[in-house]
C-alpha positions in Angstrom: 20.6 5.5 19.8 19.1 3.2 17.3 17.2 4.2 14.5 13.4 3.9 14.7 12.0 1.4 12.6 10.4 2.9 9.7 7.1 1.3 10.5 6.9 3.1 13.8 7.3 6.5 12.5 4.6 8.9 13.3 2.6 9.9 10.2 1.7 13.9 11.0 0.0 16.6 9.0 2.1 18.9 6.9 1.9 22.8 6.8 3.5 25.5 4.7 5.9 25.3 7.1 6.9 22.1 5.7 7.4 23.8 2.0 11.6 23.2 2.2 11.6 19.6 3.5 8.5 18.7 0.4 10.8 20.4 -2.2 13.9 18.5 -1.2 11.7 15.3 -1.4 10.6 15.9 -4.9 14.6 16.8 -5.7 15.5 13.7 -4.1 13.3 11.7 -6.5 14.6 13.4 -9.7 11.6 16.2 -9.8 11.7 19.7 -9.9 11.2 21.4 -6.7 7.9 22.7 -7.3 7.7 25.2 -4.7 5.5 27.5 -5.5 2.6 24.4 -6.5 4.2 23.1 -2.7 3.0 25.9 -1.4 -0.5 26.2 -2.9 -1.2 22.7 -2.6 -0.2 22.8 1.7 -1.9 26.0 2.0 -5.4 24.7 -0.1 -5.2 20.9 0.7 -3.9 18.5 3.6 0.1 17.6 3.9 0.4 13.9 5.4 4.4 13.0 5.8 6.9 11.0 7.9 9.9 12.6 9.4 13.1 11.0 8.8 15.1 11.1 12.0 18.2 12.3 10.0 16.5 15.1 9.0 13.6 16.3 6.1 11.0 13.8 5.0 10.8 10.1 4.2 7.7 10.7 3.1 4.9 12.8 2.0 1.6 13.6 -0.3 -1.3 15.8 -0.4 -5.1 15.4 -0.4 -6.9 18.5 -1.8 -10.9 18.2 -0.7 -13.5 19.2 -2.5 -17.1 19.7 -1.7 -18.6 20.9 1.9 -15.8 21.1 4.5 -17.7 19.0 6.4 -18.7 16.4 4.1 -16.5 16.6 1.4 -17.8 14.9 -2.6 -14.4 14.4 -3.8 -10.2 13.9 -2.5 -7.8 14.3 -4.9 -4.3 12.9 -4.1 -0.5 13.9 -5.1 2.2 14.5 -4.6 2.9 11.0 -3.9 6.9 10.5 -2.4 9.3 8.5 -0.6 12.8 9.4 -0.1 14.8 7.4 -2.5 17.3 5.8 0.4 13.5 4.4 1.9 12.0 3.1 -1.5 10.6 -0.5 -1.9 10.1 -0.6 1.9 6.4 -0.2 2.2 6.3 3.4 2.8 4.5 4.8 0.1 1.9 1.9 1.0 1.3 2.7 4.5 1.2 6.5 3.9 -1.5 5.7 1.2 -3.3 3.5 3.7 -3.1 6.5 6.5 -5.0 8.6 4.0 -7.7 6.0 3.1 -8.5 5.9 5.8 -8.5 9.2 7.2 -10.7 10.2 4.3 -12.8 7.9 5.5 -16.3 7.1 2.9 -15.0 10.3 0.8 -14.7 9.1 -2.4 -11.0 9.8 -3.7 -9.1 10.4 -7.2 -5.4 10.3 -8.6 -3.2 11.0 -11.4 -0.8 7.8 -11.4 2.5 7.7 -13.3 2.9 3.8 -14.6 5.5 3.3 -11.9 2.8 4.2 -9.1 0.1 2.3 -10.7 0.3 -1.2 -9.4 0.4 0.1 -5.6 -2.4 1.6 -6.5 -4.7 -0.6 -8.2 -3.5 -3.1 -5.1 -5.6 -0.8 -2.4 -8.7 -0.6 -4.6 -8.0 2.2 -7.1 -9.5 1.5 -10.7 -8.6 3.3 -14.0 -11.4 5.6 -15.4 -9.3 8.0 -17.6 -6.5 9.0 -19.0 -4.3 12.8 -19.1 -1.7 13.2 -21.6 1.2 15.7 -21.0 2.3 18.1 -23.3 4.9 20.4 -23.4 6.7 23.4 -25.9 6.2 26.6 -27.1 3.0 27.5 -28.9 3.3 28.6 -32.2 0.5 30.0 -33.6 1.2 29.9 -37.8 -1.7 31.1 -39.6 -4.6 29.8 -37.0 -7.3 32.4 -36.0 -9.2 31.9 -33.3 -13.2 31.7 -33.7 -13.5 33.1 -30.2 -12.8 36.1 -28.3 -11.2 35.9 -24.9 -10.5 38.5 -22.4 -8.4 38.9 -18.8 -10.4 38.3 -15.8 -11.5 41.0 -13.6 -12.8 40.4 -9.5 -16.4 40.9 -11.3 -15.8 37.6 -13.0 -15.4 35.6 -10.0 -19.0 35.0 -9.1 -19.5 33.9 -13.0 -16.3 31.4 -13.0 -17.3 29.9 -9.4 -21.0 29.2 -11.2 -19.3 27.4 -14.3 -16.6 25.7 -12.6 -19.0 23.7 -9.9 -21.2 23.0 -12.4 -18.7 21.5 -15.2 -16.3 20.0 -12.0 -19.2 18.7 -10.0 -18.1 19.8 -6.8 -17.5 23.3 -4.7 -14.3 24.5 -5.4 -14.5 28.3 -4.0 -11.0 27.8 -1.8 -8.9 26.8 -4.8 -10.4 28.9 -7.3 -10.4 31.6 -5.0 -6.6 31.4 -4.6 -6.4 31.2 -8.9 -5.5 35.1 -8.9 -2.5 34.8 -6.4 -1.4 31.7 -7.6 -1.7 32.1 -11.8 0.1 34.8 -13.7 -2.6 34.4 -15.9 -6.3 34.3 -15.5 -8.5 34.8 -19.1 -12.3 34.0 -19.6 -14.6 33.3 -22.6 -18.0 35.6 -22.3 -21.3 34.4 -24.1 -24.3 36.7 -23.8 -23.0 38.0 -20.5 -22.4 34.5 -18.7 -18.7 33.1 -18.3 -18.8 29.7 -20.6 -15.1 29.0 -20.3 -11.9 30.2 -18.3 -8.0 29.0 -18.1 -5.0 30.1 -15.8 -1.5 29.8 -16.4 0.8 29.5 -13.9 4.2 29.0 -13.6 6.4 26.0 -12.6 10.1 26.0 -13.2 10.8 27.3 -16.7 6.8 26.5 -18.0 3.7 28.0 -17.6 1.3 25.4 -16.5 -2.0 25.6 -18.2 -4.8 24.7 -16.2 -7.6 25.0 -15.1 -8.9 25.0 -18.6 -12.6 24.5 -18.7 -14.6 25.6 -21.9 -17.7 25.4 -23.3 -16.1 23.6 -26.6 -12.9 23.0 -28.1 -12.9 26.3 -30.1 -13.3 28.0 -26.6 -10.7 25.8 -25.6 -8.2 26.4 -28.3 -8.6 30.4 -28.1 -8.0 30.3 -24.3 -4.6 28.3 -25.0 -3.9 30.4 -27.9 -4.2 33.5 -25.5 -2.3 32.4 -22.9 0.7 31.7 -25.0 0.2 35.3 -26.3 1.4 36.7 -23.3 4.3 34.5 -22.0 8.1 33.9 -23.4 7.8 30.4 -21.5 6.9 27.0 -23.3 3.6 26.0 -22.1 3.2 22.8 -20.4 -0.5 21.0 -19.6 -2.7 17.7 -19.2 -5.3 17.0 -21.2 -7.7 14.3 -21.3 -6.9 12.2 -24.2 -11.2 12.1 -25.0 -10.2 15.2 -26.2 -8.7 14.1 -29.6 -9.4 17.3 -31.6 -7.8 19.8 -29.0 -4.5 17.0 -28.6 -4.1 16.9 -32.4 -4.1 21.0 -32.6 -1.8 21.3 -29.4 0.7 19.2 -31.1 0.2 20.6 -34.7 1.3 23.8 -32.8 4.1 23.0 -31.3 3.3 21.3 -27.7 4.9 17.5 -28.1 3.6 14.7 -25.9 5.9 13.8 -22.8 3.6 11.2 -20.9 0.6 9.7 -20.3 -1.1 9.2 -16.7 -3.7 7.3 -15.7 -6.7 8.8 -14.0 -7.7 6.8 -11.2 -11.0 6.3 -8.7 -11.6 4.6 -5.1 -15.0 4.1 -4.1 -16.8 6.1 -7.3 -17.0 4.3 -10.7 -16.1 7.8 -12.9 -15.5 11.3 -11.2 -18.2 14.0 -11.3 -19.4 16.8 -13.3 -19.0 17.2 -17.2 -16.0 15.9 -18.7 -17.1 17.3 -21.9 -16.2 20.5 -21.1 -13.3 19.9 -18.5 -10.1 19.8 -20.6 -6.7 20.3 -18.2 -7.1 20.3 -14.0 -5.5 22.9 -12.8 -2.1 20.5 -12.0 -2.5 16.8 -11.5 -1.4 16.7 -8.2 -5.0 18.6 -7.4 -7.3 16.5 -9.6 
């Protein structure tokens, strides 16, 4: 039987069912296999992939909506991959052009590597930001932090639901929901009885991923970073906007070393919502 032309290929929606096939997609591309942010992101968000007849996936990605379920404010894509064998074919175009469209007037964000860039600035993407990745363990020295933090309890939720919407700019109760589960970590900076700031860490291969991290300043910010590396053996790894100079240069005087740089990317919105100001590191790229 002759192999269906990759164009014809059914694009279907992906379930946590699906967790095996997207992990040996990101190993096929050279990325770790990522399952247990797989898992979040098809159990929070919407999988979109392509069967390969052979078996697995030629392709896949995730959209992760936030905002009224039905009338979303925001889509964040990731997770962006074709199978290696099916690269430079049109794939990762057409898959890209399924969820466009699908999302329909939802306007729609992205974390792009400089190799997915161009496809993406050919369907209407524009640059608004850049995230720098860093990586290594944290080494403290001599620094003190200015501000207390403290683990989060189930009484905090209500508090970090009311600070997150309003420095995100958008209703994310069913991933923040899912923070506790998901993180190993979960710490929060209290002012006068009102949550100003609050960070996860989670963990991803041999890191813990920090993110969220969303703080009133960047002395909140630094303590909640500082605190988190207080309580894991694992080098910390994170994105942070590169507008936030002061917190980039004390990362790096402290032992995290750049890796990357990624370019934040809009469709149909000139500059995402809420406060950057106080948004420092989304909880993983792939997620917005």
């Amino acid at each position: 039987m002759p192999t269906p032309s990759l164009t014809t290929l059914p694009i279907r929606r992906l379930t946590p069912r699906d967790l095996n096939a997207c992990a040996d997609l990101s190993e096929n591309r050279g990325w770790p296999r990522e399952e247990h942010k797989w898992q979040f992101l098809l159990t929070a968000g919407k999988g979109y992939g392509i069967d390969d007849p052979r078996g697995g996936l030629v392709s896949a990605c995730v959209v992760t909506e936030y905002g009224p379920q039905d009338r979303p404010q925001l889509g964040a894509i990731g997770m962006v991959l074709v199978a290696e064998r099916h690269s430079r074919r049109g794939i990762g175009r057409r898959l890209m052009d399924h969820v466009i469209s699908a999302m329909g007037p939802t306007p729609l964000t992205l974390h792009a590597t400089p190799n997915g860039r161009p496809l993406y600035e050919e369907l209407g993407f524009k640059v608004t930001g850049r995230a720098e990745m860093l990586r290594g363990h944290f080494a403290p020295g001599t620094w003190e932090p200015r501000v207390s933090t403290r683990a989060a309890t189930a009484e905090d939720l209500t508090g970090i639901l009311r600070l997150d919407e309003e420095v995100f700019g958008a209703d994310r109760t069913h991933i923040i929901t899912r923070l506790p589960a998901f993180a190993d970590q979960l710490r929060v900076v209290e002012e006068n009885g009102r949550i100003v700031g609050y960070a996860g860490a989670w963990p991803n291969m041999d890191t813990q991923v920090v993110g969220p991290l969303i703080a009133q300043d960047t002395e909140a910010a630094k303590a909640l970073i500082a605190s988190l590396a207080a309580h894991t053996d694992r080098p910390l790894r994170t994105d942070i906007d590169v507008r936030h100079e002061e917190l980039l240069t004390w990362v790096k005087e402290h032992g995290l070393s750049s890796v990357a740089f990624n370019a934040v990317m809009t469709y149909g919105i000139s500059e995402l919502p809420g406060d950057w100001t106080r948004r420092f590191a989304p909880l993983t790229v792939a997620a917005g």
